[in-house]
LUMGUFI-415647 format. One record per residue (C-alpha): z negated, y negated, x; residue in three letters. Coordinates in nm, 2 decimals. Each point is the difference from the previous one (the first is absolute). Layout:
BEGIN
R_Z_Y_X_ala $
...
% end
This chain:
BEGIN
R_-9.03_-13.56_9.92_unk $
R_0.28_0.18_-0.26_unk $
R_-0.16_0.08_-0.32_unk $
R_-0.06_0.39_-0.09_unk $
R_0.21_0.25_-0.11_unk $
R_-0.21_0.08_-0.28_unk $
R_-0.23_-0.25_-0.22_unk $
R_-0.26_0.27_0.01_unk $
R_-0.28_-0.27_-0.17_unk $
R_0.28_-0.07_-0.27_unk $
R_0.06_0.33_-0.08_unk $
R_-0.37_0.10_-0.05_unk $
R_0.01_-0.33_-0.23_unk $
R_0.29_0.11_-0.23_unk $
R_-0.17_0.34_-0.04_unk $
R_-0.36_-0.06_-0.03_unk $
R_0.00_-0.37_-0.18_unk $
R_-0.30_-0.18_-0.07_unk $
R_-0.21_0.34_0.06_unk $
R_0.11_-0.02_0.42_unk $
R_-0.30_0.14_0.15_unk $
R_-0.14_-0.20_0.32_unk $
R_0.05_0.35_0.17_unk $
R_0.39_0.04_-0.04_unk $
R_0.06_-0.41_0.05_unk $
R_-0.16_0.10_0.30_unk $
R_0.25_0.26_0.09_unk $
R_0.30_-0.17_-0.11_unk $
R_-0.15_-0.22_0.25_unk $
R_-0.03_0.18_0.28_unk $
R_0.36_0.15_-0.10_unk $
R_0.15_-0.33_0.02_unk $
R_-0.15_-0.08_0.32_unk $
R_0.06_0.31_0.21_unk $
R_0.19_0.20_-0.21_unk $
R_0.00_0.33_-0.26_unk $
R_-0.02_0.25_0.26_unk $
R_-0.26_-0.20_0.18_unk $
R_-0.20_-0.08_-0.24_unk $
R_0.00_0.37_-0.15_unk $
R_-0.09_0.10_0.38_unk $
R_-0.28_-0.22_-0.03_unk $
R_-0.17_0.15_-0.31_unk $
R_0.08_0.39_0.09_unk $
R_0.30_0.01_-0.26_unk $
R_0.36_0.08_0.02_unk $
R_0.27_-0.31_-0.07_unk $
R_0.06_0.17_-0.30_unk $
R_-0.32_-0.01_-0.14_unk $
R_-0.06_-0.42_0.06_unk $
R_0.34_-0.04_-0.16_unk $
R_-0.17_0.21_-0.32_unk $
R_-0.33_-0.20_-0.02_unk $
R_0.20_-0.33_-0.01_unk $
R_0.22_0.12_-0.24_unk $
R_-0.28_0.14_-0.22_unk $
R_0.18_0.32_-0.04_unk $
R_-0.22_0.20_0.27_unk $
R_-0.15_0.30_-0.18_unk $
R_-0.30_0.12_0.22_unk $
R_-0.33_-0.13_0.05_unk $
R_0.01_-0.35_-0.01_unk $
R_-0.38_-0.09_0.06_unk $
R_0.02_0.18_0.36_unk $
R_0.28_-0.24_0.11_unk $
R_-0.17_-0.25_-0.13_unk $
R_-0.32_0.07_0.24_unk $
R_0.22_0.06_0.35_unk $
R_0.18_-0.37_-0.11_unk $
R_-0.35_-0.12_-0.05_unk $
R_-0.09_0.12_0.30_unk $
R_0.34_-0.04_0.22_unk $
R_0.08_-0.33_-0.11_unk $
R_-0.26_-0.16_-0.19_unk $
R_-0.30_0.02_0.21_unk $
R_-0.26_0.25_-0.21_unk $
R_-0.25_0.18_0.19_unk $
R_-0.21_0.27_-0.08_unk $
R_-0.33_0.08_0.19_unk $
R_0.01_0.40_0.10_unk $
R_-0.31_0.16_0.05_unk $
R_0.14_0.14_0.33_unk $
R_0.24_-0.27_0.12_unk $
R_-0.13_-0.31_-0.13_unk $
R_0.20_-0.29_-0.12_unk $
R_0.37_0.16_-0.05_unk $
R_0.32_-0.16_-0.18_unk $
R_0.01_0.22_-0.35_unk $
R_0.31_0.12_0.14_unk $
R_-0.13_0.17_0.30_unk $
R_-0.28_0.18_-0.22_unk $
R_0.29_0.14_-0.25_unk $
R_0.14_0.14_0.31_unk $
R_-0.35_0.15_0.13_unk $
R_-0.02_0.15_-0.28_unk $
R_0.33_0.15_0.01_unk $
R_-0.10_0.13_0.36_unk $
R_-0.05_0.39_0.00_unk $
R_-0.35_0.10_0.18_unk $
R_0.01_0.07_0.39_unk $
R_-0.31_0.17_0.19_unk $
R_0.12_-0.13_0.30_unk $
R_-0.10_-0.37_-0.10_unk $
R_-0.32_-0.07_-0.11_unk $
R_0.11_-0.37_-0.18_unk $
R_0.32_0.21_-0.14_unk $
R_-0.32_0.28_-0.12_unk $
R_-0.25_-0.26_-0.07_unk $
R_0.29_-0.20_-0.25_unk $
R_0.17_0.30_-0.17_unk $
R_-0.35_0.05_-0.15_unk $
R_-0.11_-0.31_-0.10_unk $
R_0.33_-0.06_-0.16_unk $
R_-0.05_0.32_-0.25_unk $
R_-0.37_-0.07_-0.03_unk $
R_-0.02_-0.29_-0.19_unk $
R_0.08_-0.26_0.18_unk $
R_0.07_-0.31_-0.31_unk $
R_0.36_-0.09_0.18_unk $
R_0.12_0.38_0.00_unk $
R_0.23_0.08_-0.27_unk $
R_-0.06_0.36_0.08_unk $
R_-0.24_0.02_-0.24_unk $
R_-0.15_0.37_-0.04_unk $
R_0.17_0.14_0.33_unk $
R_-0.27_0.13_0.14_unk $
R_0.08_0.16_0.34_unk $
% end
């Protein structure tokens, strides 16, 4: 096996130091092993994106790329009041998930997502 083009875990190292969350050692991880693109695809980001968390210089919200890793790559599950036992990335994208008459889960999440549900971060949304 050739090595990678990219050191993905090294360069979340040299930019996070000693403060290297679990969460992006995971990613660097999962970069290394597959490979940017794949592992971007993997949490619902664009290449682009990965290569900013690693690199520390990635401006948006931070503690929602955190959750789909969690949930992508680290094995954390949520339990939905509809579906039941989810990865905490598949409820971030439920909740992203406009509503839909024609499916009464699709109905049946879309409000339990903006009704308090305590994994929602759609706090207040009330539909």
């Amino acid at each position: 096996m050739k090595p990678p083009k990219h050191d993905f875990l090294a360069r979340a190292s040299a930019a996070w130091g000693a403060d290297l969350p679990a969460w992006v050692q995971a990613l660097a991880e999962e970069a290394n092993r597959t490979s940017g693109a794949a592992a971007a695809a993997r949490i619902g980001y664009s290449p682009p994106v990965v290569s900013q968390v690693l690199s520390r210089t990635y401006p948006g919200d931070l503690a929602r790329i955190q959750e789909k890793v969690a949930g992508a790559l680290m094995g954390v599950t949520v339990e939905c009041p509809v579906l039941g036992d989810i990865a905490r990335d598949r409820c971030l994208d439920e909740q992203a998930k406009g509503f839909a008459a024609t499916s009464s889960v699709r109905a049946r999440l879309y409000r339990a997502c903006r009704a308090g549900c305590p994994h929602s971060r759609l706090k207040g949304e009330a539909g």
